[in-house]
N, C-alpha and C positions, 0 to 999 in steps of 0.2 A: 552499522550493525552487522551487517553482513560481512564485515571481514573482518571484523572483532569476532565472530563467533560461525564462522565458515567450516571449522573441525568439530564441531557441536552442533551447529544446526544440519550440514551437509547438502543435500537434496529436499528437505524437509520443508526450509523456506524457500518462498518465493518472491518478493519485491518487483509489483509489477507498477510502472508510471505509465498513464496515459498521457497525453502532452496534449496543450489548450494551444500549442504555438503555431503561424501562419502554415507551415508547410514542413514535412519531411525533413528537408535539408537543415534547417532550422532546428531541429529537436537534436539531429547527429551534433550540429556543431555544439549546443549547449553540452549533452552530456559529453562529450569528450572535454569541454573546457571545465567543468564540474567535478570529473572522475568518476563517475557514475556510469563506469564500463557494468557493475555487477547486478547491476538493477536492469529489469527487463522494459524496454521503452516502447511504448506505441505511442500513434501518433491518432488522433480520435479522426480526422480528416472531417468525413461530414455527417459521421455517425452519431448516434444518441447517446454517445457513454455517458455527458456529463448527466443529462436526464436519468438514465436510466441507474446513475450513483446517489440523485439525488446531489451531485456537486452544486454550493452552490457557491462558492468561494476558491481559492488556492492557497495554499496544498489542502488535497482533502481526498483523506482515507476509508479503505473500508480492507475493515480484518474478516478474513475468512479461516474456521477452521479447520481440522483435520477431516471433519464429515463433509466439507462444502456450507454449510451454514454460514451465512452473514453475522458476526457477535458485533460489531463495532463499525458504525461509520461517522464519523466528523472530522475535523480539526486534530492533528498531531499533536497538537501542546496541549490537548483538552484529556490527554491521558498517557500512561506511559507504554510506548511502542515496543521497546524491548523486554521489559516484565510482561507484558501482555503475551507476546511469541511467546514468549518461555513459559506459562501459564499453560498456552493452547497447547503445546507440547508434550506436557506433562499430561492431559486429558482435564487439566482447570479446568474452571469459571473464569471469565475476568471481568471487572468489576468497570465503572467509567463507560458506559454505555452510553454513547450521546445520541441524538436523534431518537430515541426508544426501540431500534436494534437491541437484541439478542433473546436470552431468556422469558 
């Protein structure tokens, strides 16, 4: 998505991955084997990210929008990623709300 729409979205988006993997090293080598240069990676190490997202599975998202609001966290296939950007952009709603995040 991000480089599908990189002159449209610009600075606007953000794509951030936390990473569940053993160690550092480990996250670089995946995303370079991936592609996933454009995506921003952290490594959660021994922090409460996944608590504190409520993760409780892999992959598992949470949309934030243009004010910092939480509108969306679950499951990527539980809604559509890139309508939803382009929604929060525009100053939408978007719809597909899973875990009872947003409105």
């Amino acid at each position: 998505m991000l480089v599908k729409h990189e002159k449209e979205w610009g600075d606007k988006v953000r794509i951030c991955g936390i990473s569940i993997d053993k160690d550092a090293p480990t996250v670089v080598k995946h995303v370079k084997a991936k592609g996933w240069e454009k995506v921003e990676h952290f490594h959660r190490g021994g922090s409460s990210a996944s608590e504190d997202f409520g993760a409780s599975g892999v992959p598992h998202v949470a949309l934030v929008d243009t004010h910092g609001k939480i509108v969306f966290i679950g499951h990527p296939m539980s809604t559509n990623l890139e309508e939803n950007i382009q929604s929060l952009l525009q100053g939408k709603p978007i719809g597909g709300k899973e875990d009872g995040k947003g409105d």
